[in-house]
N, C-alpha and C positions, 0 to 999 in steps of 0.2 A: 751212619746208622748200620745195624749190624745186616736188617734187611737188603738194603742196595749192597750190601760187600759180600753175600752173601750169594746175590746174583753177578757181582763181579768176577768171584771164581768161578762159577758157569760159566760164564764165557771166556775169559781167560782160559780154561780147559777144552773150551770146546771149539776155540778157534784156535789152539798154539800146541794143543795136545799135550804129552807129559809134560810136569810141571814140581819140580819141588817145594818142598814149606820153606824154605829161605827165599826161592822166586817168586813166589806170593804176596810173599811178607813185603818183598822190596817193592813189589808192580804195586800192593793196595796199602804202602806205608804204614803196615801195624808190625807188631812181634809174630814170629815165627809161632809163639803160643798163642797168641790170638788167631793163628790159623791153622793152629792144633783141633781148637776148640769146634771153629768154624767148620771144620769138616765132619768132626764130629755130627756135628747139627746136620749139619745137609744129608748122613748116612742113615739116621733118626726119621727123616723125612722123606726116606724111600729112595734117596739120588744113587744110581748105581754109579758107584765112585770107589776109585781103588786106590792102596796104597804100594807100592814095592819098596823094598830095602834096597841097601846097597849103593854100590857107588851111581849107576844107571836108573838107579829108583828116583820117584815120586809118586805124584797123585794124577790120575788118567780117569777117564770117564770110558763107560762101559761102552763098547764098538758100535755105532747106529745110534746111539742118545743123543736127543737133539732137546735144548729148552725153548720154548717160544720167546719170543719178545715181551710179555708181558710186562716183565719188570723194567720197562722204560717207565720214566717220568714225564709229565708233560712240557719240562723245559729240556728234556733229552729228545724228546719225539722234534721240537722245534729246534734243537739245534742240526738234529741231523738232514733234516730237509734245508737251512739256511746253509749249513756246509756244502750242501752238495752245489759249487759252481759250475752251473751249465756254459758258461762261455770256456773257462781252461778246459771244460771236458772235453766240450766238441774239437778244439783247438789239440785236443791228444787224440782223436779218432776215437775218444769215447762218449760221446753225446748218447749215444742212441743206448748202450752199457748204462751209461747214468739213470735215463730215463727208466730203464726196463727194469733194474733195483731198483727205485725209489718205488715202483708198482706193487712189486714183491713187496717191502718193506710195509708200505701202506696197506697194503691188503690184510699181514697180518697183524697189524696195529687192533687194540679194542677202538671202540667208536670215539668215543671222548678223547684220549691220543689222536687218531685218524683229525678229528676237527681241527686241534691244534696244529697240527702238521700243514693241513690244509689253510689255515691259517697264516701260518707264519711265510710260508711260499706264494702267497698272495698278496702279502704284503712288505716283502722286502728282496730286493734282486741288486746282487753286488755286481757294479761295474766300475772295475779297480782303477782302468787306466785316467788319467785327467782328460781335462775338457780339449788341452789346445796339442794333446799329443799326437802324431799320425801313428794311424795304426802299424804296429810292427809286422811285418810280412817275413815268415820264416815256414818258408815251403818243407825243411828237411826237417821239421818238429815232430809228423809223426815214426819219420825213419829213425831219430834218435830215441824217441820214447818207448819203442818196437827192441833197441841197443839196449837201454836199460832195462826190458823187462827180463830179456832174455840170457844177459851177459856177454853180448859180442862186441866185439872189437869194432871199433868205428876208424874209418882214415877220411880227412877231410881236407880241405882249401878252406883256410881263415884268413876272412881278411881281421887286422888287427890293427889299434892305431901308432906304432911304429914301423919303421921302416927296417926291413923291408916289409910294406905291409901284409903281403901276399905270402902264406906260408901255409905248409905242409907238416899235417899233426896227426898221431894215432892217440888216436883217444879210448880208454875207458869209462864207458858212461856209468857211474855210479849214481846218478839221481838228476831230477831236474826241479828248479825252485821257478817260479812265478814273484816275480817280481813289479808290482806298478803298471801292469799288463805285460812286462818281456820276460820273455824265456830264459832263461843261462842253463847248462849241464856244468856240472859238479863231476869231473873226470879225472883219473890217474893217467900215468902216475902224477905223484904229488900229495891230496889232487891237487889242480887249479878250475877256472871258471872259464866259462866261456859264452860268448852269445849266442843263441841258438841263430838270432836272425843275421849271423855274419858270417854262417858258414855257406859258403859258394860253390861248392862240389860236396858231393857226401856219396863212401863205397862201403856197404854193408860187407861185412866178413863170417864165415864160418868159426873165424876162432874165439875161442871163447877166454873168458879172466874170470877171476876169484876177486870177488868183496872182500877190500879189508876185511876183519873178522872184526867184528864190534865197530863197526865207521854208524854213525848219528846223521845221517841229513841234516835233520835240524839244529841239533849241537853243532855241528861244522857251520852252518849257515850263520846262526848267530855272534859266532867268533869270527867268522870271517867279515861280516859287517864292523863289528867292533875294532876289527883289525884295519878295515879299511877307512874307517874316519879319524882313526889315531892318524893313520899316515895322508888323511887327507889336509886334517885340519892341523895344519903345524905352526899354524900365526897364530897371533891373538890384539884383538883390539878396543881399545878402554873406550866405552859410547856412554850419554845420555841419553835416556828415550824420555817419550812424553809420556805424562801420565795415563795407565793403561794399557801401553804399548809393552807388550813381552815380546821377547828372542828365545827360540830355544836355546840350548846349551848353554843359557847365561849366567856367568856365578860373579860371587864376589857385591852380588845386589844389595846397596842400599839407596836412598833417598836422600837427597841433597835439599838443599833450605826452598827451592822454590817447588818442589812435587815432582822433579825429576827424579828419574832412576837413573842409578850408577851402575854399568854392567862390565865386566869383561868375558868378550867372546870368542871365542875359538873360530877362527878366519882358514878359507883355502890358500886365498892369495890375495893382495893387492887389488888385480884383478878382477877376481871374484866378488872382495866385498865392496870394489867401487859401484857397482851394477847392482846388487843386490841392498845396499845401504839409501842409495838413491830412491829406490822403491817406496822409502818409506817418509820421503820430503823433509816436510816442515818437523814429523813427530822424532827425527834422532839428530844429536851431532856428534860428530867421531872426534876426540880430544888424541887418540892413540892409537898406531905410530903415526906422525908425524907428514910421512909419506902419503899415507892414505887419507888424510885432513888435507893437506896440499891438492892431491889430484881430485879429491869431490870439490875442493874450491875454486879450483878451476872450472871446472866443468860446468858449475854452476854460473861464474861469471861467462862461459862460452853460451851459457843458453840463456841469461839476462840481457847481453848484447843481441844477441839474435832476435828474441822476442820483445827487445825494447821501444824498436822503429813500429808504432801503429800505424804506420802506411801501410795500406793492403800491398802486397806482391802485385795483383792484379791493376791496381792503378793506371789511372792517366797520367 
């Protein structure tokens, strides 16, 4: 709507400062003449809003102009209070930061926003990590995140799981992602990843590095996931499931004459899917490879034997 895009470039200008009509057009996905127009309107409307020529030109907002929040929505007002994770905050030494914007924010909310807000934070609180995970303990999380705001150079003791495990690394911290409750930093060169809770020594430094120019956290993070299940998942194994029963990453699905599903899935190892296929008993049977039908048949006859004596252990 032309309303909310209109309050878009508001803030886009008043939080990034100059700004040109091709960077507009890209940040709110219309035509550079659609954001001809748009400013048009908004100068119409009183917005002391400027233009410059030139190569250094765009459009800037007049020095001290500030817009209210107003033009939040009431699913904007609730998402930004459900974003706001109080546990990674505190876990980056900003807990108390978090809290004291979300005040700000709410105080200048109208009422009806303000309820929603209040609303949506009372009834939903994310807690990422699973039930049976221990908690990850990484004492130098906030000296890394102090690295990244500031651009210094990090050197540390990681331990890693090759040998030799114990190694010596200077890092540039370009970002840190949360992952499932753990930490990783996203560091050059390269970058590569790292865990934040496996660094065992950490020496803050004066020296400072330069951000790639144009590097994505998030774009890097998603390619980097993708990268790492191509090279995780390099098997694949042809199953029956019972009716009902899905697998992620399962293709090749169809149904066979008794309501079975036919899947082929993308396997770490052997290994892996003997343990994780077992999980699922009576509702899969593994037809493919060969290997892995073998070792769950076994296994199975190892734990028929075992549990087929109904003599209690504890007997007479």
């Amino acid at each position: 709507m032309k309303a909310g895009r209109l309050v878009s470039i508001l803030l886009l200008l008043q939080t990034r400062g100059r700004m040109t009509a091709a960077q507009l057009a890209e940040e709110l996905e219309v035509s550079v003449r659609t954001v001809y127009r748009d400013v048009e309107a908004l100068g119409a409307a009183g917005v002391p809003l400027y233009g410059d020529a030139g190569h250094a030109g765009g459009y800037r907002l007049l020095d001290g102009y500030r817009t209210r929040l107003t033009g939040l929505t009431p699913d904007e007002a609730e998402a930004l209070f459900l974003a706001g994770a109080p546990g990674p905050a505190a876990e980056l030494g900003l807990g108390s930061v978090l809290a004291a914007a979300q005040l700000k924010v709410r105080a200048a909310l109208p009422a009806e926003l303000r309820a929603h807000a209040d609303r949506i934070s009372g009834r939903f609180h994310l807690d990422t990590p699973g039930w049976y995970a221990e908690a990850e303990q990484a004492p130098f999380l906030p000296a890394v995140a102090e690295a990244v705001w500031s651009s210094r150079v990090l050197r540390v003791r990681y331990r890693r799981w090759a040998e030799p495990t114990d190694v010596e690394r200077r890092l540039e911290p370009y970002g840190l992602v949360s992952k499932a409750g753990r930490w990783y930093v996203v560091a050059g060169p390269g970058p590569r990843t790292f865990r934040v809770d496996q660094i065992l020594e950490l020496t803050s430094s004066e020296e400072e590095f330069t951000r790639p120019e144009g590097f994505d956290l998030a774009a890097w993070w998603t390619a980097y996931q993708r990268d790492f299940h191509d090279r995780l998942y390099r098997g694949e194994a042809l199953v029956r499931l019972a009716p009902g029963v899905r697998l992620p990453r399962a293709a090749d699905v169809r149904t066979d004459h008794e309501g079975w599903t036919l899947a082929r899935v993308p396997v770490e190892s052997v290994e892996h899917a003997h343990g994780e296929f077992l999980r699922l008993g009576t509702d899969i049977e593994v037809l493919e490879p060969s290997e892995l039908r073998e070792r769950i048949a076994r296994t199975i006859a190892e734990l028929a034997e075992r549990y087929g004596n109904s003599a209690s252990p504890c007997g007479d």
